[in-house]
N, C-alpha and C positions, 0 to 999 in steps of 0.2 A: 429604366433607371428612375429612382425616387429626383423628386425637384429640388432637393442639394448635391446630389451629384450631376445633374445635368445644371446646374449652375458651376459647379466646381470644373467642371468639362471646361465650360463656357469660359471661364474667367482665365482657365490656363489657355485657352486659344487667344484670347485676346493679348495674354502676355507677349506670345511667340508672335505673333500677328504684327504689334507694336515695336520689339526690339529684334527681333529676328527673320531680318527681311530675306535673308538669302537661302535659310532653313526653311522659313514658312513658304515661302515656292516652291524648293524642293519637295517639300511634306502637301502640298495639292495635287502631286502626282502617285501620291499609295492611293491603294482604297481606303473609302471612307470608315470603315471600320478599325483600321489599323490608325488613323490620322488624331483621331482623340486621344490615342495612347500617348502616343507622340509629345502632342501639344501636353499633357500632365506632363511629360519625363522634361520638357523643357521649362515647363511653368516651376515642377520644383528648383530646377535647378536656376532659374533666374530668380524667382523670389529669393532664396537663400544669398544671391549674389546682391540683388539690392540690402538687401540689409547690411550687407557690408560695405555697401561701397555708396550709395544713394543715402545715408544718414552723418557723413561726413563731419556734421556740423556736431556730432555726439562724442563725450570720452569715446575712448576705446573701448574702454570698461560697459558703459552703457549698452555701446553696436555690439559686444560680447555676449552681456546679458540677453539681449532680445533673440540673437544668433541661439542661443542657449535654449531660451525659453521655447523657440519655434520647436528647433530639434528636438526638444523634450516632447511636444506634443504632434510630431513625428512619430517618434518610438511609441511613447501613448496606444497611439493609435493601431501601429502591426502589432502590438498586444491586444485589440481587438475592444479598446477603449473608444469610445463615442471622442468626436474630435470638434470643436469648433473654431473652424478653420476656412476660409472661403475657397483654397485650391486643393487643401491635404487631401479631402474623401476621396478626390479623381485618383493624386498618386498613388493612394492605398488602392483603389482600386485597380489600378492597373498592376501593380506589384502582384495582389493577388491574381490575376485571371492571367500573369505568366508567370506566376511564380521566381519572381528576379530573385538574385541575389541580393540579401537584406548587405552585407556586407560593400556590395560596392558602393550603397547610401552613404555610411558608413565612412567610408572614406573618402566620400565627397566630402563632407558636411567637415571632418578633418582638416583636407584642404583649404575651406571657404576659413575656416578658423585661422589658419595659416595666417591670410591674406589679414588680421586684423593686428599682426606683430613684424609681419616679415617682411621688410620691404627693399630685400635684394637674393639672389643668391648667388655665391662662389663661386659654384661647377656648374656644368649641365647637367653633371649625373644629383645635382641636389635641385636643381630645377624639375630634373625630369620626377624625384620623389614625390615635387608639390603638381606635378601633370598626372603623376598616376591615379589620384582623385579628381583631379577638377578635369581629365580629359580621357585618360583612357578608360578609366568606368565607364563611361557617357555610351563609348563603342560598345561594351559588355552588356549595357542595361539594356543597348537600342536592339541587340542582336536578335533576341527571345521576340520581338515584334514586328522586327524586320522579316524572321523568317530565312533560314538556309537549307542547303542541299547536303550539307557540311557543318555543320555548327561549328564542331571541333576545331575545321580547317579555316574555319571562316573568323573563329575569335582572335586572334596575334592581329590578321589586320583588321578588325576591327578597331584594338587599342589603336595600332597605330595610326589608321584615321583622324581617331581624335589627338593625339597626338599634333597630327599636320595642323588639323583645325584652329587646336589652340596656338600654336607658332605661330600659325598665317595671322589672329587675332594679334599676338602681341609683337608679331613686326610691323601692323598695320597702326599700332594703336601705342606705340611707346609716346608720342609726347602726350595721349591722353593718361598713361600712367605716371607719366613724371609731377599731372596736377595732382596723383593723390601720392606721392610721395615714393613712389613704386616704379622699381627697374627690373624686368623680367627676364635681359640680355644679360647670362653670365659675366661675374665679376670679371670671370679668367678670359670670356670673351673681347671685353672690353679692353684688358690689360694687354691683350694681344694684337690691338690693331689702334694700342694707344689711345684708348679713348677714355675719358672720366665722365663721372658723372657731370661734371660742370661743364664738358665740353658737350653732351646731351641738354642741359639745360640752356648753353646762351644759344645752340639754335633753334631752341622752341622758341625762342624769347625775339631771334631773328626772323624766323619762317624762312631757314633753309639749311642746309646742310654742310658737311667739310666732308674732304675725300676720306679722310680718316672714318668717320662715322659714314661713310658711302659705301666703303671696305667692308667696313662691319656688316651692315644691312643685306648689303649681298651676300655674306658669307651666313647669316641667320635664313636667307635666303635659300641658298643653295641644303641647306641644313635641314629646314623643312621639307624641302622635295624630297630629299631620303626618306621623309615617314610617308609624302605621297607615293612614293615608290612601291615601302614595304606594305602599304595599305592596297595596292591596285588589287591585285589576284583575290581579293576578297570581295568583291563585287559582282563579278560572275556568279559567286555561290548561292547569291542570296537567292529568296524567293524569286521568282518571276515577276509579281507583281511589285517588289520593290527596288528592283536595280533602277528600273528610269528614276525614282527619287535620288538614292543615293549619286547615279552619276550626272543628276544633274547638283547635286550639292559639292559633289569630289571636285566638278569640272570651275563650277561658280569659288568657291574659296581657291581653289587653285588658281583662279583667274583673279583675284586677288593680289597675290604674288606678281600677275603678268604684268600689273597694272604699277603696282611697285617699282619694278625692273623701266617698267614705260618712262615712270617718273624719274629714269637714273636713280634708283633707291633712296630718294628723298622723302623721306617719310615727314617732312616739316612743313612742305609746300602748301601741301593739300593733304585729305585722307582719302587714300586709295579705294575706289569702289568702281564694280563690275558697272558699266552702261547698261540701262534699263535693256534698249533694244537686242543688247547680248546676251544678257538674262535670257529674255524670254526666248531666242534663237537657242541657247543651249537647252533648253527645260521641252522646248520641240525636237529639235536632234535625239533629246534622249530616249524621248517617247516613243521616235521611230526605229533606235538602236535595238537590230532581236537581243534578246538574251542572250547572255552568257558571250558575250562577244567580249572581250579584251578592253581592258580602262588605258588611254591615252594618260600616260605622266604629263602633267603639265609642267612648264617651264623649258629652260634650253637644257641639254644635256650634266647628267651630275658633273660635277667638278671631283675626279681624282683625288686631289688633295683632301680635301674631306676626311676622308675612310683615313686618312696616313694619321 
């Protein structure tokens, strides 16, 4: 590789390195070949997210612009235009040597846009609109590099993976999107177990929870594990060489949840995070798990009601 794309490698590892501490241990256990792809597919997708969300201090209008501008020189570039850019050449590059879907980009970059107007949604099924860019892609794009036995059978959970992913991020992470003005737990969820937005805000404001928002959390809770669920059987499929990554990422963000639940779903207390020494117990376990052996759902059993 030319010394801009082994810097543009560099720079998206560093991103993933930096903000994605639970991905970036998962992703030490592919080969090393497969793990720069990786770190680009995460570097785009975090750049694109700081721009929206790390400039704060900008109109809207302005964080749109620059959202805009990047994109622009995005597409630029799969048109086979010279890019300067310190992460893009890696993306492009890897886009090209597995030929991804230019489409799922596409509707990330949709998504990220989303997030510069929308700051609640109604249903889950318009929630789930704005997850089918910023998360089920994510499972689409990683598949072609993860490698399967199946691709076919291996893509639905893939989506849903990321799916779970992002749920587990935004039950983990709601008083940090209540600073930028953003509720990710359906309107009709909240209606449902009586909660408002201002009963969200005075206990971030408290550092701690009401049973009502306790109700909720579990029930976002149990809600998530349905995508880990529909996500397990796809794990087995993958390459050989990358189930131990995936099931140490499946097991780690589901452990997430665990830690949620530990907390009585207090998401105001503290922010829920895996134990170091757990971590690394799981990222060994998975190493030693043969292939194709069966993904453990994490959490206690689905809750019935649910599905009703």
């Amino acid at each position: 590789m030319d010394t801009d794309l082994t810097a543009a490698y560099a720079r998206c590892q560093e991103l993933h390195k930096r903000h994605g501490r639970t991905y970036y241990l998962a992703t030490r256990l592919l080969p090393a070949w497969k793990r720069r792809h990786v770190h680009a597919l995460y570097g785009f997708t975090r750049y694109a997210d700081e721009i929206v969300d790390r400039t704060e201090d900008l109109p809207p209008a302005q964080r749109a612009a620059r959202l805009e501008d990047w994109s622009g020189r995005f597409v630029a570039g799969l048109h086979g235009e010279q890019v300067d850019d310190p992460l893009l050449p890696a993306v492009l590059h890897t886009i090209a040597v597995f030929d991804l879907d230019r489409g799922d980009f596409a509707s990330f970059l949709r998504s990220m846009s989303m997030d510069l107007t929308v700051m609640s949604y109604p249903t889950y099924d318009d929630l789930l609109d704005y997850m089918e860019g910023s998360a089920a892609v994510i499972g689409t794009m990683m598949l072609p590099i993860l490698g399967s036995t199946d691709p076919a059978a291996a893509r639905e959970p893939a989506r849903q993976l990321g799916f779970a992913f992002q749920l587990t991020n935004f039950i983990r992470d709601v008083a940090e999107d209540l600073d930028r003005g953003r509720t990710y737990l359906p309107d009709e969820d909240l209606a449902r177990f009586d909660v408002t937005r201002e009963d969200l805000l005075a206990a971030k404001a408290a550092g701690r929870t009401t049973e009502k928002i306790r109700a909720l959390i579990e029930y976002e809770v149990t809600r998530a594990q349905a995508h880990y669920l529909a996500a397990a059987p796809g794990i087995p499929l993958l390459s050989p060489a990358s189930q131990a990554c995936m099931r140490t990422a499946y097991a780690l963000y589901g452990g997430i949840l665990d830690e949620v639940a530990a907390q009585d779903y207090d998401v105001f207390v503290r922010r829920a995070l895996v134990p170091q020494r757990r971590r690394m117990a799981v990222a060994a376990r998975s190493l030693l798990t043969p292939t194709g052996t069966p993904v453990v759902v994490p959490g206690p059993a689905l809750q019935p009601a649910l599905a009703a």
